[in-house]
N, C-alpha and C positions, 0 to 999 in steps of 0.2 A: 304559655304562649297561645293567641286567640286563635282559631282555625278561620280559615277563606270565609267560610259561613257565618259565624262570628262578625267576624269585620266586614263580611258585607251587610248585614242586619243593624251596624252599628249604622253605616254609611245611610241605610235607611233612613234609620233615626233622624240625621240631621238634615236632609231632603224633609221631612215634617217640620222639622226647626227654621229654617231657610222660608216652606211655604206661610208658617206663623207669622216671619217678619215682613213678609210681604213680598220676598225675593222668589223668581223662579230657579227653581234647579237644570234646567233643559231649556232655555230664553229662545222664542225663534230667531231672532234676529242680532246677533253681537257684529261690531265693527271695531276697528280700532283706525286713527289716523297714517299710522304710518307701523310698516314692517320692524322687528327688532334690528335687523342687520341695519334699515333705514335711519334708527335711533341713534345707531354705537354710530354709522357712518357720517351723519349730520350732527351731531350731539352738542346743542347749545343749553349749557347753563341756565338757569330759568325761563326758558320756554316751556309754556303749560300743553299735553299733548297728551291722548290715550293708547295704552298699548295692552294686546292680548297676548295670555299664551298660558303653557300648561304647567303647574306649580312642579319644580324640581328638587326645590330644597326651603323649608324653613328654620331659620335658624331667630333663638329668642322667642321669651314667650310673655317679659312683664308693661314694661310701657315703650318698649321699641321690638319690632320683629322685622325682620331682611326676609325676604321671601326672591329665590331665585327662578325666574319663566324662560320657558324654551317654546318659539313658534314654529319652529324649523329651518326657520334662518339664520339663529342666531339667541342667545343667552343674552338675559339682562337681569338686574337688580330691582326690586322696587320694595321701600320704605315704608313700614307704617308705623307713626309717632304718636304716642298718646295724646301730645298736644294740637297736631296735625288735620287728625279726624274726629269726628264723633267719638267720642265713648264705647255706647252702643253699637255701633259702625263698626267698630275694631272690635268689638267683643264677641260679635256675630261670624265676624273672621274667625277669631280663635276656635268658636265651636262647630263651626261648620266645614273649614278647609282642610283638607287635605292633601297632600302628596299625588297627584296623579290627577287634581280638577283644573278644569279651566277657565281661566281669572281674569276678567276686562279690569283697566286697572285706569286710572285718569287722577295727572297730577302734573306734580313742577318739574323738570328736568334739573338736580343739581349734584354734586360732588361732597361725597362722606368726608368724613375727618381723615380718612385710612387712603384716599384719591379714588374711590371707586367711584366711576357715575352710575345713577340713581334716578329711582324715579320716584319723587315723595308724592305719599298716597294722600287723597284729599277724597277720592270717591270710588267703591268697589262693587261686581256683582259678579255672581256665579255667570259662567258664559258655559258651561256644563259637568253635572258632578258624576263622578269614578265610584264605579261601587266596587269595586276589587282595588286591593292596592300594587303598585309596582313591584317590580324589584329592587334590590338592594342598590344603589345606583351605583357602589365602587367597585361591588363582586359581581351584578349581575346576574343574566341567567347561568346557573354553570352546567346545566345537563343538555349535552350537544342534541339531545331528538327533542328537545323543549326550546331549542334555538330555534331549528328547522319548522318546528309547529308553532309555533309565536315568534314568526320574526319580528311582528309587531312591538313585542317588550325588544328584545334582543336589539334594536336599529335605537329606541328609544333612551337605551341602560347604556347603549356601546357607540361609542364615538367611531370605532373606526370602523364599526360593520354600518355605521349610519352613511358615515364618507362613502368607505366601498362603491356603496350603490347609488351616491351621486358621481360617482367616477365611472360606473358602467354606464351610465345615461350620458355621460361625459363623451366615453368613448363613440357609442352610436349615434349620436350629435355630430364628430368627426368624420364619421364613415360617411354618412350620409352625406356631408358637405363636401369629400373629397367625390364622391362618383357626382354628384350636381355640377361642381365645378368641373369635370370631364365628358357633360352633354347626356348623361345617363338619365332615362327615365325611371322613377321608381312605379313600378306595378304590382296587382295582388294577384295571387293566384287560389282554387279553392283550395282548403284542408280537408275537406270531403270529398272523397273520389269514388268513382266507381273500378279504378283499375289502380296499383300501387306500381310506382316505377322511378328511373333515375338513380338508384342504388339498390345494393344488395344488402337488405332487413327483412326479418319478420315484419308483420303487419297486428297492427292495433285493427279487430273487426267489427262492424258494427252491421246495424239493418234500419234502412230508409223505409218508413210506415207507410207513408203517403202513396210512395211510389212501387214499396213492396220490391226492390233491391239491394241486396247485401251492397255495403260499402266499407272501405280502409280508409281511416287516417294516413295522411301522406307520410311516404319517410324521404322525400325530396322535393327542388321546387323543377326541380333540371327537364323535365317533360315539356309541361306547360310555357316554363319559358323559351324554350327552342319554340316549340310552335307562335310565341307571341313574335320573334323573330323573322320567321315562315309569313309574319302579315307587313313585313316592312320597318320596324323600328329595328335603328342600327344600334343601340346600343340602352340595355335594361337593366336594373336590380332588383329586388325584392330582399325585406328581412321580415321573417317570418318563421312562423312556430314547424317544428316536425315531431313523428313522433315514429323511433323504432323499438319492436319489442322484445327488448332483447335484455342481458344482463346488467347489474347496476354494480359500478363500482366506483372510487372517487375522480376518474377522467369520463365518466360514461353514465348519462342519466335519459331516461324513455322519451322524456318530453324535455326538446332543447330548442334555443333559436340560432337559426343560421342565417347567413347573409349569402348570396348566389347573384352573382351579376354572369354578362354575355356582351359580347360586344364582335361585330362584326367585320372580315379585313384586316383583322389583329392575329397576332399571331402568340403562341405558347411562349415564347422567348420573353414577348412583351408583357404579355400576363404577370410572368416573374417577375421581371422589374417593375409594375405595380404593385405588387402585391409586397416586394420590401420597403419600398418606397412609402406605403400606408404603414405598414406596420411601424416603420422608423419616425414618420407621425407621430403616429397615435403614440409610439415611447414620450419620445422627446415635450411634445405639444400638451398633452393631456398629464402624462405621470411627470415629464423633468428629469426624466434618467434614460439611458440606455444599457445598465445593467443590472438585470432581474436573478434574483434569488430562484432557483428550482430544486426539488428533490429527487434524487435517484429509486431506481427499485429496491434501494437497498434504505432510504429513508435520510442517506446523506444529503447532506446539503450542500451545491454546489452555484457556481454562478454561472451567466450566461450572459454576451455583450454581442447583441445585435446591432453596434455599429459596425463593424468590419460588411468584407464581404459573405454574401451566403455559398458556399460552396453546390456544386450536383453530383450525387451520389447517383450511379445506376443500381437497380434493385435486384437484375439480374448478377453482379459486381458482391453486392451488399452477402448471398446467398449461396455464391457460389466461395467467398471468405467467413462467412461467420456458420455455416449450415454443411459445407462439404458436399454443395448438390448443384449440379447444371442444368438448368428449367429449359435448357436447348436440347439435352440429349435425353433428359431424365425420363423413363416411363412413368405410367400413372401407376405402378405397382412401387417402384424409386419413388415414389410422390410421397404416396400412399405410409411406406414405410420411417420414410424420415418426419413424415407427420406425428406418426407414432412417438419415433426416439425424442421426438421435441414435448410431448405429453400429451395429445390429443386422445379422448377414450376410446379403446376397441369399436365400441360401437357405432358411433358415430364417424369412422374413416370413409367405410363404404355407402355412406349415402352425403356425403361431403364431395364435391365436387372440383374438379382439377385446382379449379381457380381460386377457391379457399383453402383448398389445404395447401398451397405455395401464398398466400397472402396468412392462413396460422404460422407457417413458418417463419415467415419473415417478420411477423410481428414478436416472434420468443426467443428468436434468434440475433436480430438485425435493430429492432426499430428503438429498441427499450437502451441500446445503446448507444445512439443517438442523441448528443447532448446538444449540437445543431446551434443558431440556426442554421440546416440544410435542406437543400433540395432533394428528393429522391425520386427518379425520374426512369423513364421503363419498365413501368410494371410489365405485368404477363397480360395481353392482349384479350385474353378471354374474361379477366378479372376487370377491366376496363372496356363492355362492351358498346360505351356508349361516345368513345376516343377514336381518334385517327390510328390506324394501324401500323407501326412498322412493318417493315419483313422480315425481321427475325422473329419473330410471333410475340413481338413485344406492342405496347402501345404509348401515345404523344402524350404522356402525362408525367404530371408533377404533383408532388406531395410537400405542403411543408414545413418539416419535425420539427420539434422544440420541445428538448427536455423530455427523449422517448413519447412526443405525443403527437402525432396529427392533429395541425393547426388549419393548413389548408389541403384543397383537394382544386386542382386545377387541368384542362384538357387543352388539347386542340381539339375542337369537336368533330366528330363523324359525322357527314352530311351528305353519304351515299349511302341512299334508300334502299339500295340491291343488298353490300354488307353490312348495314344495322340490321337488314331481317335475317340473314344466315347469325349474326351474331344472337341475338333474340332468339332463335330458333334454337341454338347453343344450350344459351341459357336456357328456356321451357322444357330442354330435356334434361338437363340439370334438376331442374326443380320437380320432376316428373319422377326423377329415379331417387328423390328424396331431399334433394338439399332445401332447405325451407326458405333460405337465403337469396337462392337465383333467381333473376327476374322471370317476367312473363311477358309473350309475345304483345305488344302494346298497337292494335291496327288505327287506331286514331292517330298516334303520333308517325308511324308508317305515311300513312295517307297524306299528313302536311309537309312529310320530309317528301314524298314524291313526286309534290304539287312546286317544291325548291326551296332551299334554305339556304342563305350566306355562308361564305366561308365565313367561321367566328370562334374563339377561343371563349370557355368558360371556366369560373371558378366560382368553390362554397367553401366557407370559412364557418366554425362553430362559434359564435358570440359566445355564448358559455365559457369556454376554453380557450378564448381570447382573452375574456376578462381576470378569469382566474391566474392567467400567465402574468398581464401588468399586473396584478393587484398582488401580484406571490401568495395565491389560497393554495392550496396542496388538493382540497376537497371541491370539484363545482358545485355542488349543495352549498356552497358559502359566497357564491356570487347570484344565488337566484331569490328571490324574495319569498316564494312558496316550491318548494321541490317536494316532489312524488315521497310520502309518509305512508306503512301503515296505519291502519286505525291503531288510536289508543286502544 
C-alpha cells in the first residue's frame, strides 16, 4: 500500500499532466449556475446547466464513468460517455482526477436507465486539485484525536457529524431570533480584560505589550453587561467565547461559547419561564422531538422528556437529603469534613473556601443525580455573590440540570452597591487565603453599580452543552469544530 508521501507525489504528477494539456490545477476563477440542492430541487430534464463540487465517488472506468459531487448542499451525479465528450476530454479525466478534487462540470440535465438524475458531461475542468487523499468514505476517520484534529475530513466522511453542526448554527439562529423578537439588544463585550469577574474560575493569563499590563481572558460576560445596563438599555444579550482554566472532561472544556442576556423589571420567576419556553423551542422547532437520549454516571442510557413541567429543587433541600449536612447550621470545620467523606484531597480543603466546598458537595452528591429537566434553586449566598440575598444565607438563583449537568445559570441580580462590596470583599479573602477560584474586588463595576442599576434578572447558558444535549453527544468535543488538542 502507497504511503501519504507516495500519493501525494503521484497527485504531483498529474498537476504536470493537467498543466501539459493546457488545464490549470488551482483556476482563479470557477462559477457554476446554480447550487447542487438548487439542481435536485429544480431538476428539468434537458436543461443544459454547470455545476461544481468535490469528487466523492467514481465509479466505472471504460466508455462510461458516474463520478458522484458534493458542494455542501447537496450530492449529485454527473455522467461522462465516451460518445458524449471528446475522447481526449475524458481521457485526461481519467488520468488526472481523483477522489478529493474539485470538478466544474457543464452539460445536459437528464435521467439514467436506473431513474437517477444526471448530469451528462459535454465539458470539464479542474476547479482545484487534492494532494492528500480522503478517507475511506464508509469507515471514515476512526481514531477519535484525529476526529477532533481534522474535523475538516471527519464533517466531509460523516454525514451526521456534517448535520450536527448545521443543527448547532441551526440552533443559534433560533436563540438569537427569540431574544430579537423579545426587544433584546445584541452587544459585544471585550475577551481581553484587565480584571477577571462574574464567575468563580481560574483565569487564562496573558501580558499587553504596548501598554505593559498583565491581562485574563474572560471567564464571563456578566460584569460588563450589568454596567452596559447601568447606561440605559433595558434589555441585552451577547453570545460569545469564554475561557476558564480549569479541568477537561467530556461536560467541561477551557475554551466554550455562552449566551448571557439581562433584562430589566423582570423578575427570576420569569427568567424560568423563558428559559423553558426557549428551550422547548429550540427541541420542538429545530430537532422535531422533545425526547432526548442522555447518559448517566454510570454510562447508562436513559431518556429525558422536557415537555412536561420543570420542577424547583432547593439546593439547601437537595444537601441536606443526599449529603446528611445543614449549610444553616453546619460549621466550616462540618464543611470542611464532609468535603473530605465526598472525596475532595487533604490538601486542597483548607485553602478551598466555604462556598466551594458546599458547591463540591453538592455536585458528588446531589447534582450527578439529577436526571431533570429541573430547577435548583437557593444556592449558598456566598457561592452566588453576584445575586439577590435571601435571609436564610441563601441566594435568588436558579440552575437548570439536565441529565447531572448545568445547562443554565440564572439570578435575580444584586444591584445594591453597599452588599455586592461586603460580598466581593468575601470573596478577595477567599482568594487571599488560597482559593484560586474566588473572585476579586472589581472597583469599576462597584462604581457603575453606585452611579444605579435597574432591578433586572440575568441568565448564561453554555451553547456547547446545549448543543451536545439536542444533538445526544455524550462528549462536547463533538459539538465544536476545533476543541483544545495537545500537540501531535
Amino acid at each position: 500500500m502507497a504511503s501519504l508521501s507516495e500519493l501525494r507525489q503521484i497527485r504531483l504528477e498529474k498537476i504536470v499532466k493537467l498543466e501539459s494539456a493546457g488545464m490549470q490545477a488551482f483556476p482563479t476563477e470557477v462559477t457554476s449556475e446554480q447550487t447542487l440542492k438548487e439542481v435536485v430541487s429544480s431538476f428539468s430534464e434537458g436543461k443544459t446547466t454547470s455545476i461544481t463540487g468535490r469528487v466523492m465517488a467514481i465509479r466505472g472506468a471504460g466508455a462510461i464513468m458516474f463520478i458522484v459531487i458534493h458542494d455542501g448542499t447537496a450530492e449529485f451525479q454527473a455522467v461522462l460517455k465516451k460518445d458524449s465528450i471528446d475522447e481526449s476530454v475524458m481521457q485526461l479525466f481519467k488520468d488526472t482526477v481523483d477522489i478529493g478534487d474539485f470538478i466544474w462540470f457543464e452539460g445536459e440535465l437528464f435521467i439514467t436507465q436506473r431513474g437517477a438524475e444526471s448530469l451528462l458531461v459535454t465539458g470539464w475542468k479542474m476547479a482545484g486539485k487534492s494532494l492528500l487523499p480522503l478517507p475511506d468514505k464508509h469507515s471514515g476517520l476512526q481514531d477519535q484525536d484525529e476526529i477532533y484534529r481534522k474535523r475538516y475530513l471527519d464533517t466531509l466522511t460523516n454525514s451526521d457529524s456534517f448535520n450536527r453542526f448545521q443543527i448547532r448554527s441551526q440552533i443559534i439562529t433560533a436563540i438569537r431570533s427569540y431574544f430579537n423578537e423579545r426587544d433584546f439588544m445584541e452587544v459585544e463585550t471585550p475577551i481581553l480584560q484587565n480584571q477577571a469577574g462574574g464567575a468563580m474560575a481560574e483565569t487564562f493569563n496573558t501580558h499587553h505589550n504596548d501598554m505593559d499590563i498583565d491581562m485574563v481572558l474572560r471567564i464571563s460576560l456578566e460584569l460588563e453587561h450589568k454596567m452596559i445596563m447601568a447606561g440605559g438599555y433595558p434589555r441585552i444579550y451577547e453570545i460569545g467565547k469564554n475561557f476558564r482554566n480549569e479541568g477537561s472532561d467530556p461536560t467541561h472544556i477551557q475554551e466554550f461559547t455562552m449566551i448571557e442576556w439581562y433584562a430589566a423589571y423582570q423578575t427570576l420567576e420569569q427568567n424560568m419561564r423563558w428559559t423553558e419556553e426557549l428551550l422547548k423551542l429550540l427541541a420542538v422547532n429545530v430537532i422535531g422531538k422533545s425526547i432526548f437520549k442522555i447518559w448517566d454516571k454510570n454510562n447508562a442510557e436513559i431518556e429525558v422528556d422536557i415537555s412536561g413541567d420543570w420542577p424547583r429543587l432547593r439546593f439547601p433541600d437537595l444537601l441536606r437529603e443526599n449529603a446528611n449536612l445543614d449549610i444553616e447550621t453546619a460549621s466550616l470545620e462540618d464543611i470542611q469534613e464532609k468535603a473530605r467523606e465526598w472525596g475532595m484531597p487533604d490538601a486542597e480543603v483548607p485553602t478551598t473556601g466555604r462556598a466551594n466546598l458546599l458547591d463540591f458537595i453538592y455536585k458528588k452528591s446531589s447534582r450527578n443525580n439529577i436526571v431533570g429537566p429541573a430547577f435548583v434553586v437557593d444556592y449558598p449566598g456566598d457561592l452566588k455573590p453576584l445575586a439577590q440575598q435571601n435571609n436564610d444565607g441563601t441566594a435568588r438563583v436558579a440552575q437548570l440540570i439536565i441529565g447531572g449537568a448545568e445547562i443554565t445559570n440564572q439570578y435575580a441580580e444584586l444591584v445594591n452597591p453597599l452588599k455586592q462590596r461586603e460580598l466581593l470583599e468575601f470573596q478577595a479573602q477567599a482568594k487571599a487565603d488560597g482559593d484560586k477560584e474566588a473572585m476579586e474586588v472589581n472597583e469599576e463595576f462597584l462604581t457603575a453599580m453606585e452611579h444605579g442599576m435597574p432591578p433586572m434578572t440575568g441568565f448564561g447558558m453554555g451553547i456547547d452543552r446545549l448543543v451536545a444535549f439536542l444533538t445526544e453527544q455524550k462528549n462536547l468535543r463533538d459539538v465544536i469544530f476545533f476543541p483544545i488538542m495537545r500537540k501531535k
